[in-house]
N, C-alpha and C positions, 0 to 999 in steps of 0.2 A: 044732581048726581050724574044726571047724563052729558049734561056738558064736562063735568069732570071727567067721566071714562073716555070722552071723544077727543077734550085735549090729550089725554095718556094715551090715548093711540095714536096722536098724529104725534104726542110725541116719542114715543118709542119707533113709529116707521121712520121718523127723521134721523134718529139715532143710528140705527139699522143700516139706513140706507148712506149714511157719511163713514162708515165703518165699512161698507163695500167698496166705497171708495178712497180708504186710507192709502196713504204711498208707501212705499216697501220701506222698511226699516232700516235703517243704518246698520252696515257692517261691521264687524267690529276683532279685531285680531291683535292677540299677547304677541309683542316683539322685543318685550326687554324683562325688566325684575318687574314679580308681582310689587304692588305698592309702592312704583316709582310712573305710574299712571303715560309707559310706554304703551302706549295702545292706537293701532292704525287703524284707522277711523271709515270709511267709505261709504258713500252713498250711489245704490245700483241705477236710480232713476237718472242719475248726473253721469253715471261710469256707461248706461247707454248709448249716451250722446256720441261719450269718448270712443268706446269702441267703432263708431263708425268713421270720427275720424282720425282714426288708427291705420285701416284697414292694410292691409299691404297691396300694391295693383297687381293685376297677373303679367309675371315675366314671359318675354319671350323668348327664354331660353338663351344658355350659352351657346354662343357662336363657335367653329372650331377657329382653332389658333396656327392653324397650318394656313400656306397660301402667299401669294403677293400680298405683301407691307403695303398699309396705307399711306406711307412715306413717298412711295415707288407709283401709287395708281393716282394719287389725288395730286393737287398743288397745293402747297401754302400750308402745311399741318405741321402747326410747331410744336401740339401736344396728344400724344398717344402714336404718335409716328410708327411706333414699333409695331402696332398689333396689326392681326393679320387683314384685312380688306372685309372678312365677312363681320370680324369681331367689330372693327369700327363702324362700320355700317347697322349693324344691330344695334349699339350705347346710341349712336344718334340718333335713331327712330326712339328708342327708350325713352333718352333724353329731352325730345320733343317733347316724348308723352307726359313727363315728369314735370316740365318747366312749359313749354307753350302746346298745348293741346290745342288750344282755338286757331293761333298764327303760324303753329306749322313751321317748316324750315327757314321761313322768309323772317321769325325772329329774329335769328342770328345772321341770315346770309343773303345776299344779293341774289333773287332767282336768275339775274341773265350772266351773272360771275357769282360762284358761290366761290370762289379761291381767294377774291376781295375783302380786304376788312374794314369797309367802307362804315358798316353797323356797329357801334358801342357796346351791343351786347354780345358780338363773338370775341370781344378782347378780354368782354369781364367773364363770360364762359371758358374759356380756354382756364384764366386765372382760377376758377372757381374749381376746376378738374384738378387742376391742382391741389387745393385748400382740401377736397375732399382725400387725395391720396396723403395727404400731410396728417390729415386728422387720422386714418386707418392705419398708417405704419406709422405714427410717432408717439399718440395719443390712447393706446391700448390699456393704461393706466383708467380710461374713461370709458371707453367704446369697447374692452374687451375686443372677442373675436367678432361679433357683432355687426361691427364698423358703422358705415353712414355713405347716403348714397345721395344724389339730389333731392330722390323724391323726400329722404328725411326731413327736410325742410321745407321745400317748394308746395308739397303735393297738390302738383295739378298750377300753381300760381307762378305769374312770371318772376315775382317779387315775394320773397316769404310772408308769409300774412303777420309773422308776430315778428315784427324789427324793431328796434326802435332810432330814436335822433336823439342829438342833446337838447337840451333846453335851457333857457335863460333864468334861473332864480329867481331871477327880479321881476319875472313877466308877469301878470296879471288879465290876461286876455278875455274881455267884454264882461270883466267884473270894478266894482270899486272896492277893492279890498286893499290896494296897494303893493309891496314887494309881498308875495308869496313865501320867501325865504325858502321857494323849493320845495315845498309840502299846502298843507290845508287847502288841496282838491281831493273832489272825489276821483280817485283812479284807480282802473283794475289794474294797473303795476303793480299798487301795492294791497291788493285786497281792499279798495276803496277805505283803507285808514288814511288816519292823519299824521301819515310818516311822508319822508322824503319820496316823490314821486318819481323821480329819476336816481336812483342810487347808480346807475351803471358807468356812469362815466367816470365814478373813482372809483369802482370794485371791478369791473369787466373791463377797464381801456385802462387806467394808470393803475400803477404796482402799488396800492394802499391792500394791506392786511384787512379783512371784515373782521373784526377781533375789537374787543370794546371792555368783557369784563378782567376785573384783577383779582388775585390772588388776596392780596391785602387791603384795607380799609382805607381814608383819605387819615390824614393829607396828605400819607408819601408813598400811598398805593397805587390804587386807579383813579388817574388822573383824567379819563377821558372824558370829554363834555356832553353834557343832552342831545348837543347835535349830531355829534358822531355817533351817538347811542340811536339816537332815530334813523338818520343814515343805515348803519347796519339792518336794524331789524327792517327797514322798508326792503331793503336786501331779500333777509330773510321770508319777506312774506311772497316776496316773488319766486323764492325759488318753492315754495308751499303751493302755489298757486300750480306755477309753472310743472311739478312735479305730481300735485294732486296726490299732498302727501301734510303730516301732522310735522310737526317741530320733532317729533320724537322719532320718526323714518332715522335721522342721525345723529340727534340728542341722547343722553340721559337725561330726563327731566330733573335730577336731584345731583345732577353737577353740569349743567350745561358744558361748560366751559373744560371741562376734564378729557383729552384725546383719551384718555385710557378706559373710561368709560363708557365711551361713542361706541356708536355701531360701523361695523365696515365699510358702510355705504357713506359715513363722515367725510372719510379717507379718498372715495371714489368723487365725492364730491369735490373738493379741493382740486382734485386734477382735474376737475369740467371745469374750473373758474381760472386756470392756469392757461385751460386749451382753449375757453372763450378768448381770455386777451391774446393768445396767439393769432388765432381766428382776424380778428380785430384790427390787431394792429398790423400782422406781415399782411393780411389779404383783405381788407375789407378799405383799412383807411387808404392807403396806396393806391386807390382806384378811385377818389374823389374828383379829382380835373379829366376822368371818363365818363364820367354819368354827366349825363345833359343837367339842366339846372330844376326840369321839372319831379327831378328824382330825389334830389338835397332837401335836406331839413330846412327850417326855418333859419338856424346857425350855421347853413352851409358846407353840413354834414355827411355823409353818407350813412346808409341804414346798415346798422349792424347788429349782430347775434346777441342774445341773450339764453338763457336756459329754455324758457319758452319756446324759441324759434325749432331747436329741435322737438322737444318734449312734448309739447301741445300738451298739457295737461296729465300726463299718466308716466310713473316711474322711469319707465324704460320706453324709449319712441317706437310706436310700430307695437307696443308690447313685447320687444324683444326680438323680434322677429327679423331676422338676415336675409338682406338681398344682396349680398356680397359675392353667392357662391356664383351666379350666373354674369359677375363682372369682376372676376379677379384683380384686373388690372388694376382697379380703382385701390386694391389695399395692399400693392409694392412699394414695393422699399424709396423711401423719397426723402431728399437729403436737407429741406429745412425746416427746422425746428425755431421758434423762440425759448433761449435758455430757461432753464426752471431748478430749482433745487428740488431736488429727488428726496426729502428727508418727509418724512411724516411728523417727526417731533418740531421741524423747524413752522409747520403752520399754523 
């Protein structure tokens, strides 16, 4: 009998003591109709992480806009010309601190001629100030007032930590499994399932619709194949990922496929998959025979954006948080776009 009460206490201290240690409960929030099991999901132990790497860094303030043009003090500035000598010189130190913190100004510039464009990375900088003014005056359908600044992507890295390349379908690399057919790896692209592990190069670089189910039954409804069924949802599970959000953030779960049902963040979606391929194609691929070759993909690629690359994980990058007001310049008026049809019903 004593041995019984001795295990009953060691089993109830065991009890006791794994129940002090439980992890905080999943959160859980109504975002659509009762009994269409719209519900955002979160977990606080995982949303820790993210908030730190959220954070926004501390600005150093807007610079005034009066003064000798950076045009007029520097040599060789063929991008932001216009602003005034203190403004320029403020985004630059910023911009160090955003993209090379460790290298300093000698990332982009010659210490004994900074006017030279001898460096690869002050060609692809220059272009990339651009991309960000393209993305803030053109892409407001996405970015809101909001916008997007280096650090949104960079924070702190020379190279965005979430890019990616293309890849060969057929590769099989230090396995014997044979052609891959572009899926059956483990990869966090796609939530480690057994979908296509690169969906981006037909849904983020070439003009293929993510669109897969039909109205009507076969044989003369939806005609689309298993493959392009997995394709998509490998899509979808990245932007799940990438978002740190449930299928139902812009689903109705009881008519997926229904715009009129979606949430408005559906809507806001669509235009971040319009302004990726812009992203992509006017500024990312164009700059492939400037990166050295140890920068290129396996395919000879250059690294480009995905939803991830901003988002890192949480709805809105930054959690919403604008660093616009202290660099205005970055979200004027800039004159190219890649065309897009403006319709909501046509996507």
């Amino acid at each position: 009998m004593k041995k019984l009460s001795l295990s009953f206490v060691v089993l109830l201290a065991s009890v006791l003591a794994l129940t002090g240690c439980e992890r905080p409960s999943f959160q859980k929030a109504q975002n659509g109709f009762r009994g269409t099991a719209m519900v955002d999901i979160q977990n606080p132990r995982i949303n820790e992480e993210k908030a730190k790497l959220n954070e926004v860094p501390q600005s150093l303030g807007a610079a005034p806009a009066s003064g000798d043009k950076a045009s007029n003090v520097y040599k060789n500035v063929k991008v932001l010309g216009n602003l005034s000598q203190a403004q320029f010189t403020t985004f630059m130190v910023s911009m160090t601190n955003w993209v090379a913190p460790n290298e300093g100004c000698v990332y982009c510039h010659n210490p004994a001629n900074f006017a030279e464009d001898s460096k690869y990375t002050k060609t692809v900088s220059r272009r990339m100030i651009q991309m960000t003014q393209n993305i803030n005056a053109n892409w407001k359908d996405h970015v809101a007032q909001t916008g997007v600044t280096c650090y949104t992507c960079h924070r702190g890295n020379n190279i965005p930590q979430n890019v990616w390349f293309k890849e060969n379908p057929q590769t099989a690399t230090g396995t014997a499994l044979g052609n891959r057919n572009g899926q059956n790896q483990a990869a966090t692209s796609v939530g480690y399932s057994s979908l296509t592990y690169e969906p981006f190069s037909k849904y983020l670089l070439a003009s293929n619709p993510a669109r897969i189910q039909g109205k009507d039954g076969l044989p003369n409804g939806n005609v689309h194949s298993f493959q392009e069924t997995e394709d998509v949802y490998g899509l979808m599970m990245h932007f799940s990922k990438a978002l740190g959000v449930n299928c139902t953030y812009c689903h109705n779960s009881r008519a997926f496929s229904d715009w009129s049902q979606s949430t408005p963040q559906r809507s806001q979606a669509w235009y971040g998959i319009q302004m990726v391929k812009d992203v992509n194609n006017t500024y990312m691929n164009p700059l492939t025979s400037i990166f050295p070759a140890h920068r290129l993909g396996v395919e000879g690629d250059v690294a480009k954006a995905n939803c991830l690359t901003c988002h890192q994980g949480v709805n809105k990058p930054l959690y919403g948080k604008s660093m616009i007001a202290d660099y205005p310049f970055l979200a004027e008026s800039y004159p190219t776009k890649a065309a897009t049809t403006k319709t909501v019903a046509a996507k």
